[in-house]
C-alpha positions in Angstrom: 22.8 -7.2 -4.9 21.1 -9.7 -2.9 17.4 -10.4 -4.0 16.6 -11.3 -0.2 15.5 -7.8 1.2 13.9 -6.5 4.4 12.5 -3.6 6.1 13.7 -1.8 8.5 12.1 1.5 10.0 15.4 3.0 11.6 18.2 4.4 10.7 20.4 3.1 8.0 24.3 4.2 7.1 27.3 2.9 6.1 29.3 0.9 8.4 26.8 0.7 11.1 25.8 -2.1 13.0 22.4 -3.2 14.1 20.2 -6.4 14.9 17.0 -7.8 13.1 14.2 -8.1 15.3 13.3 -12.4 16.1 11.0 -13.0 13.0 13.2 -11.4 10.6 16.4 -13.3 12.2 14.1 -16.9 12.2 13.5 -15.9 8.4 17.0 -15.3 7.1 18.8 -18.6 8.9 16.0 -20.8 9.3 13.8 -20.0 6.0 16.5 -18.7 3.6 19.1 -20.6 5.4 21.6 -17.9 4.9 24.5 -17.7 8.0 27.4 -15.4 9.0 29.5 -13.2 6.1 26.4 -13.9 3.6 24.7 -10.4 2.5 20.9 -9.2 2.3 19.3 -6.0 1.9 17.9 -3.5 4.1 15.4 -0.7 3.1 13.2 2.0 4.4 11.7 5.4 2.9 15.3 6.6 3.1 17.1 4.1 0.8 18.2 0.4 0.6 21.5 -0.9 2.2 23.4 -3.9 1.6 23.9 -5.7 4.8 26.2 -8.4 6.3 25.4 -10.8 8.7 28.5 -10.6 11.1 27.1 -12.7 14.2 24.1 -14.9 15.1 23.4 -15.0 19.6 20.4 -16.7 20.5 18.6 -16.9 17.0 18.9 -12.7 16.4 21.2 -11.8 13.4 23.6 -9.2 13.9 24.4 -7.3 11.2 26.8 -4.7 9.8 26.3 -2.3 6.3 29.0 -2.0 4.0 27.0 0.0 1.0 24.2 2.1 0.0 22.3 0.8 -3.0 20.0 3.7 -3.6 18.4 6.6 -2.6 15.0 7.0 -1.7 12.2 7.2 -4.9 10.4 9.6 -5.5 6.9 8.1 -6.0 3.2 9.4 -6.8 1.0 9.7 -3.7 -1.8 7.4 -5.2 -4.2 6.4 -2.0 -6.8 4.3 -1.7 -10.3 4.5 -0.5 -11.9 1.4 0.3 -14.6 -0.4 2.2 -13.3 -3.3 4.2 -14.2 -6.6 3.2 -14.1 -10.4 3.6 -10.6 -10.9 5.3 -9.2 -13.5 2.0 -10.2 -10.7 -0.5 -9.2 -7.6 1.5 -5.8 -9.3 2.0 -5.4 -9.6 -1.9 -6.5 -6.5 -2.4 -4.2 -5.2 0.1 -0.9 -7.4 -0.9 -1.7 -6.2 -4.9 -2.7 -2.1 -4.3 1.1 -2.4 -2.1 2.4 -3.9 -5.5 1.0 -1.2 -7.8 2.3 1.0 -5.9 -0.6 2.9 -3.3 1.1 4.9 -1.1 -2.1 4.8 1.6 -4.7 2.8 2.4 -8.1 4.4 3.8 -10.5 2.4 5.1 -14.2 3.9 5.4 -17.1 3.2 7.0 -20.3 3.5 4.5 -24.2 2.3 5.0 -24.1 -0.5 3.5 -20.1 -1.9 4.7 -20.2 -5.6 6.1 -17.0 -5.9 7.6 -16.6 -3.0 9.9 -13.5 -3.7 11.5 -9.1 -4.4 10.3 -6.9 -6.4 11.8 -4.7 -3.6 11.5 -1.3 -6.0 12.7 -2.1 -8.3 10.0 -2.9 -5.8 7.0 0.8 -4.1 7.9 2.5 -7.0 8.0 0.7 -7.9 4.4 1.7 -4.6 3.8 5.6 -4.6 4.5 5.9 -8.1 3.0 4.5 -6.4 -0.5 6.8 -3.9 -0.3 9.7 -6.2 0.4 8.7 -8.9 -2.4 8.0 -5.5 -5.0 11.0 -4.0 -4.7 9.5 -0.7 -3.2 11.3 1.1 -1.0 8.6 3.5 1.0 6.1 1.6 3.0 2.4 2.2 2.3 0.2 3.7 5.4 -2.8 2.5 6.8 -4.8 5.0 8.2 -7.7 4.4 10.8 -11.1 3.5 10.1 -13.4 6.5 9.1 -16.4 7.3 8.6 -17.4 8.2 4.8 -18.8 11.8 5.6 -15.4 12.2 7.6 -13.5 11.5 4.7 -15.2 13.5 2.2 -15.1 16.3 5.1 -11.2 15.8 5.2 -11.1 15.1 1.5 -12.8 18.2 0.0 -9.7 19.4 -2.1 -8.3 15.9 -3.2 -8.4 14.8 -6.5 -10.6 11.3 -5.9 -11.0 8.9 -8.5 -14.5 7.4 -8.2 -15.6 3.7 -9.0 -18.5 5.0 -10.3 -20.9 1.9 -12.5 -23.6 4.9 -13.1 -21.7 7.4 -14.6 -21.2 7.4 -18.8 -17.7 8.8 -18.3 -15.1 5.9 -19.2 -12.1 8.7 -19.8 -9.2 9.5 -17.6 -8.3 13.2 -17.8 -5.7 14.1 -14.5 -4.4 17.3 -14.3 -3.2 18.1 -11.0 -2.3 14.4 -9.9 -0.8 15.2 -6.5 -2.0 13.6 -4.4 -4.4 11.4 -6.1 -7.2 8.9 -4.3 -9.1 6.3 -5.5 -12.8 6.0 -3.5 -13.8 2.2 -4.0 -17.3 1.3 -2.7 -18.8 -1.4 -0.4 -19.8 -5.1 -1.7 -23.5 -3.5 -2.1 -22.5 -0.2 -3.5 -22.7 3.4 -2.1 -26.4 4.2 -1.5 -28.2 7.0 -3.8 -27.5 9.6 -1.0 -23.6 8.5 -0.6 -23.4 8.9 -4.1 -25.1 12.6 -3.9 -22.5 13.6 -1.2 -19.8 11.9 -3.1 -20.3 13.8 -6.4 -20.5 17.3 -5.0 -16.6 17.5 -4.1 -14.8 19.9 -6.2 -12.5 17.6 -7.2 -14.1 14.1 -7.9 -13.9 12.3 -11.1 -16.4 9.7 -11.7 -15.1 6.5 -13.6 -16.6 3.6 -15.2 -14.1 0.8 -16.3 -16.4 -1.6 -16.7 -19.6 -2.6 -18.2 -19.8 -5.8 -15.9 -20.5 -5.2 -12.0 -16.8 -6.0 -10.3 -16.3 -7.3 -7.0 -14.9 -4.5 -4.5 -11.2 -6.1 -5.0 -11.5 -6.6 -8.3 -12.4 -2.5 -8.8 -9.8 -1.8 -6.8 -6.9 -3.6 -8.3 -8.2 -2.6 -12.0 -8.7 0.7 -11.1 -5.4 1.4 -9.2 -3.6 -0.3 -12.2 -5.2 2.2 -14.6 -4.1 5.1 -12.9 -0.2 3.6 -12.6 -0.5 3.2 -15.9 -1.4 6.9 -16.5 1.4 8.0 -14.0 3.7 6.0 -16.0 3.1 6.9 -19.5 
């Protein structure tokens, strides 16, 4: 199987042929240098396909598939909840959470958020390139910016994990795990009446998983690692 894979939101099957859209094309003959009867991978939420390259017009790579590699996973719906921040630190954020395995991202709007808008081409495109480099084969969602009472309105039967430096409760109990959300708080923290809505949902579990105060990112990824773990185990 070739380790060069790419995504690819229609429809796959065997023995159809297709063409990669210009960047993808520039990046397997120009970047990976590879040319025509040389293989690659194609993937959406359905599955991953090996492909063949079979013609090159103009800089787009035509291809054909000649086999299915697998089927589609079947994943844990772990979302997260976040804040958005400076654009270096919400791209790692972003590029790791897609690694770990979040199946949505949900930005909020809180009192005391900084950044209050996403570049939402460039966090997709971090966002596919994750998934391509991770081996994943369903393609995290980003959702649009609401606003925090919005998404505890929406929200009020989730399971939410929340990044919680005030609470006492360092234990992970999950019963019903589907799906499951982690809320991650702005660079200055929810506010004491954030916090009061926050902890009123039915289902919210209130986490510390660290004595030191973490940088929003730095929650995130630790927290979102934790609860893979858990899924895992």
């Amino acid at each position: 199987m070739s380790n060069i894979r790419l995504f690819f939101s229609e429809i796959l099957s065997v023995s159809m042929t297709g063409k990669l859209d210009k960047f993808q094309s520039h990046y397997l003959t120009k970047v990976m240098r590879i040319n025509i009867g040389k293989n690659f991978s194609l993937f959406n939420q359905n599955g991953e396909w090996e492909a063949r390259i079979i013609k090159i017009t103009k800089g787009i790579v035509e291809f054909s598939i000649t086999k299915k590699i697998r089927s589609n996973d079947n994943e844990k719906e772990i979302w997260l909840a976040f804040t958005p921040i400076k654009l270096n630190y919400l791209n790692l954020m972003i590029q790791k959470a897609t690694e770990l395995g979040v199946t949505k991202f949900i930005p909020i709007l809180t009192e005391r958020t900084i950044v209050r808008k996403i570049n939402e081409k460039r966090v997709n495109k971090i966002i596919v390139e994750a998934s391509e480099q991770s081996n994943r084969l369903k393609v995290p969602k980003l959702e649009e910016i609401v606003k925090l009472d919005n998404f505890l309105k929406f929200n009020q039967k989730t399971n939410i994990i929340f990044g919680d430096l005030n609470t006492n409760n360092n234990k992970l109990i999950i019963k019903n795990t589907e799906p499951l959300c982690i809320l991650i708080g702005p660079e200055g923290d929810f506010t004491t009446n954030e916090r009061e809505k926050i902890l009123k949902l039915k289902n919210i579990i209130p986490l510390k998983i660290n004595e030191n105060i973490l940088r929003a990112e730095t929650a995130a990824i630790s927290m979102i690692s934790i609860i893979a773990f858990n899924f895992l185990s």
